[in-house]
N, C-alpha and C positions, 0 to 999 in steps of 0.2 A: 504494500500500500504506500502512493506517494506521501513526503513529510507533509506534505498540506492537507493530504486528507485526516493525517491521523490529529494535528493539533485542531482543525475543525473541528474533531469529533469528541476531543479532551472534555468537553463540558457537558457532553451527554452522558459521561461513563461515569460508574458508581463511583464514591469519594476514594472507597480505595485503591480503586486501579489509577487516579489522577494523581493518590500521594506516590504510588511507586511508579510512573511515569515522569513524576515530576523531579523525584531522589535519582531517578537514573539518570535525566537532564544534568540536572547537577554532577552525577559523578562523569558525565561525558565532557562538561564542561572542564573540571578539573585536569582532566587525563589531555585536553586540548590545550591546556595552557601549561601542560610538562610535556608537549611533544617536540622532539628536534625540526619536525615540519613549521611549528609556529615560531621556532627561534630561529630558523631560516629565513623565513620573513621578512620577520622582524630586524630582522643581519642587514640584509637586502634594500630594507627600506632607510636603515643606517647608515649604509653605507653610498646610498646614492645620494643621500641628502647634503652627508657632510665629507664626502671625500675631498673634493678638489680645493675645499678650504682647512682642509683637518691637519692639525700639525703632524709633526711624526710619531709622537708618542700613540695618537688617538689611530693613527693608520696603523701601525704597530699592534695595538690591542684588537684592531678592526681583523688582522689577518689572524691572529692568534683565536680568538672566538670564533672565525669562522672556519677554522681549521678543528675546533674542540668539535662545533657543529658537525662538520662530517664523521668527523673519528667516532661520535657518538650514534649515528647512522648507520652502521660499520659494523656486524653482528664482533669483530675486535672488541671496538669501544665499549657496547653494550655488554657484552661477555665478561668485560674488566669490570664493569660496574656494578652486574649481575650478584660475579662472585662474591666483589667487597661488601653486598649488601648482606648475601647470607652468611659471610663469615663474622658477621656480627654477634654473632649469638656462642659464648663462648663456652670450650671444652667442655667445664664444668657444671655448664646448666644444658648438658645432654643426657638423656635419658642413661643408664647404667642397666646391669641387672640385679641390681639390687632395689631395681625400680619396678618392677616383674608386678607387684601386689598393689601397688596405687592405680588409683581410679584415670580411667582415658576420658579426656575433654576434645572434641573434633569441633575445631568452629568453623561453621559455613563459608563459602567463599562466594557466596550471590545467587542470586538466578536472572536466566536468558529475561523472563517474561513472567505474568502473572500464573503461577498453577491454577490448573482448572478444580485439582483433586490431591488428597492426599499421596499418590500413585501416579502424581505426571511429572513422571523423573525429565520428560524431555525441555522443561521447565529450567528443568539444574544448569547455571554453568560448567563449564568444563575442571574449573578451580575447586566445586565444590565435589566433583564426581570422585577429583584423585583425592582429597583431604577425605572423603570418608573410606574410600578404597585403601588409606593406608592407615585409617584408625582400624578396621576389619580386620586385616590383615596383623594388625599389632594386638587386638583382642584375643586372635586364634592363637598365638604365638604363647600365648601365657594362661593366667587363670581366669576363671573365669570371672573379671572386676565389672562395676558397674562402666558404660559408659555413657558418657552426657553428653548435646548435639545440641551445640549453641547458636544460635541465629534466628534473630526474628524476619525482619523484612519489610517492605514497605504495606503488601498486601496482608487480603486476610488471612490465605492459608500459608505459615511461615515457612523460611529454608529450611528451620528444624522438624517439623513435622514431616516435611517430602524425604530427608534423609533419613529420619528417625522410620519411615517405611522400607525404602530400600534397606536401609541397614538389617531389617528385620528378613526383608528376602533373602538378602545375603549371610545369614543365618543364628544374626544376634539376637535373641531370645527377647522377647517382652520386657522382661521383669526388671534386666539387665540396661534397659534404655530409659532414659531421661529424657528429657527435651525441656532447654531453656527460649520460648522464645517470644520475649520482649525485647531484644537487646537493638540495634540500630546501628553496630558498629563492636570492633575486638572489643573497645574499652568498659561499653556498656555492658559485655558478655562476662568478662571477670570481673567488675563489680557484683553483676546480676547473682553471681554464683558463692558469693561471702558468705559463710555458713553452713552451705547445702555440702560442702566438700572438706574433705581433710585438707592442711596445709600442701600434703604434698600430692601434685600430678602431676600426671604426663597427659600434655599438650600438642596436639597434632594440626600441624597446618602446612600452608606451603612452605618452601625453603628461605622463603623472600618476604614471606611475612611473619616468620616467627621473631624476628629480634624486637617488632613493634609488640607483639601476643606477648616477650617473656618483659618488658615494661610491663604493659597493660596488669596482668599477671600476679605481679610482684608489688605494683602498686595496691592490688587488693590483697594483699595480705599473704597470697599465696609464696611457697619455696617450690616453684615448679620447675621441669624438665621439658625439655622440648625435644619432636620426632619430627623431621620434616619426613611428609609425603611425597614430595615431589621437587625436584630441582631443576630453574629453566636455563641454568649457568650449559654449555656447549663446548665444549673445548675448541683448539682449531682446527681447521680442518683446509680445504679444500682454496684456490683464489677466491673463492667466494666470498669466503671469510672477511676477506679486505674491500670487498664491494658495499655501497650503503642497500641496505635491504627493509623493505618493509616490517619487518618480524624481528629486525634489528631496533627498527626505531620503538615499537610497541613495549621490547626488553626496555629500553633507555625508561620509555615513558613509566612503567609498571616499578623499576628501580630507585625512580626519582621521588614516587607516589611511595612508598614505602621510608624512604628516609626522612622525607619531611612529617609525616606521620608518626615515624619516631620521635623525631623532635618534638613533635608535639605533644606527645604522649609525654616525654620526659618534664617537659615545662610542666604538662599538668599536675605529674606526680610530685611535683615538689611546691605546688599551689596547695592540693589536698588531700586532708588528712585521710591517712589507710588504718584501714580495720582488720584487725588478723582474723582470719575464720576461725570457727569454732571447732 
């Protein structure tokens, strides 16, 4: 459906399909003003404005920027950034096995569109598919712990609940599943969960967002462990490598969206005060 038809139609659709239309705008917007496409631009429009009058220094900084600009286009650049962002998360706040008996928390990673049904996995992003695929697989691996499926969402029926079905096809038992889902974001999900959980879990998300999840985390109270599910880091490979690539710049943007997020997460936790779980 073209974009004109669907904002035409934003005012007919129940309240909740327009606040998760409207939270997806927003996060679209976001991801548009950390793309290397917009600081290209932006380069572009800098530099035709003020070259012929621009000292050396400002010509100087003009090619350096726009020299970062491609390198970050460049599954290279984005790869290097990739990795610096999951290697955030240190040695010592990874899971062990002596972590075998603490409770699994999987937080959502989004969904495509509104679910129709508790059972419309097609609904799921792809972020959310591997972050439960690798709580599953860390469930089977050990004993059997509770696990909790944090995400609410914009609509009525939350990320947790779609996952918290799959998870059950996939063969975690009822009894064993939680679902938290008010939350609106990591930070609200470890708050949300003060109390209901021992101090210590393990924490399953992407590879790229768990260093924002062990703030968040940590700021509630928790002494958690982190598993990444999945990791979008590539090693190098082919001349490819060194070409700007669309799927390059998407890493950049996804990288960049994660760090600032940390930092924010960090400013917050040192605004306010954390509560130890019970």
């Amino acid at each position: 459906m073209p974009a004109t038809v669907k904002n035409a139609l934003r005012g007919c659709v129940r309240p909740s399909r327009a606040r998760g239309l409207f939270m997806q705008d927003c996060g679209a917007m976001s991801h548009l003003l950390l793309s290397p496409m917009t600081w290209a631009l932006l380069w572009m429009a800098a530099a035709w404005l003020t070259w012929r009058r621009a000292r050396a220094w400002w010509r100087v900084a003009l090619i350096v920027a726009g020299l970062t600009i491609v390198l970050l286009c460049t599954p290279l650049g984005a790869n290097l950034l990739i990795r610096a962002v999951e290697a955030r998360v240190p040695a010592s706040a990874r899971c062990g096995a002596n972590d075998a008996s603490a409770p699994i928390v999987v937080l959502a990673g989004g969904l495509e569109d509104e679910p129709r049904a508790q059972d419309d996995y097609i609904a799921l992003t792809p972020s959310s598919w591997r972050r439960l695929r690798g709580g599953v697989e860390l469930w089977r691996r050990g004993a059997p712990v509770p696990m909790t499926i944090a995400g609410g969402g914009p609509f009525s029926i939350s990320e947790a609940a779609v996952l918290g079905r799959l998870a059950q096809d996939w063969g975690v038992p009822a009894q064993r599943l939680h679902e938290e889902t008010q939350s609106a974001n990591t930070w609200e999900s470890a708050m949300a969960l003060r109390g209901s959980l021992p101090p210590r879990v393990r924490v399953v998300s992407s590879a790229t967002h768990l260093p924002r999840a062990l703030v968040a985390f940590e700021a509630a109270g928790f002494t958690p462990c982190m598993v990444a599910s999945d990791s979008l880091y590539v090693p190098m490979g082919s001349v490819g490598y060194f070409l700007p690539q669309l799927s390059a710049m998407q890493k950049t943007q996804i990288a960049l969206y994660e760090l600032l997020g940390e930092a924010s997460y960090r400013w917050r936790a040192r605004r306010e005060p954390t509560t130890t779980p019970r």
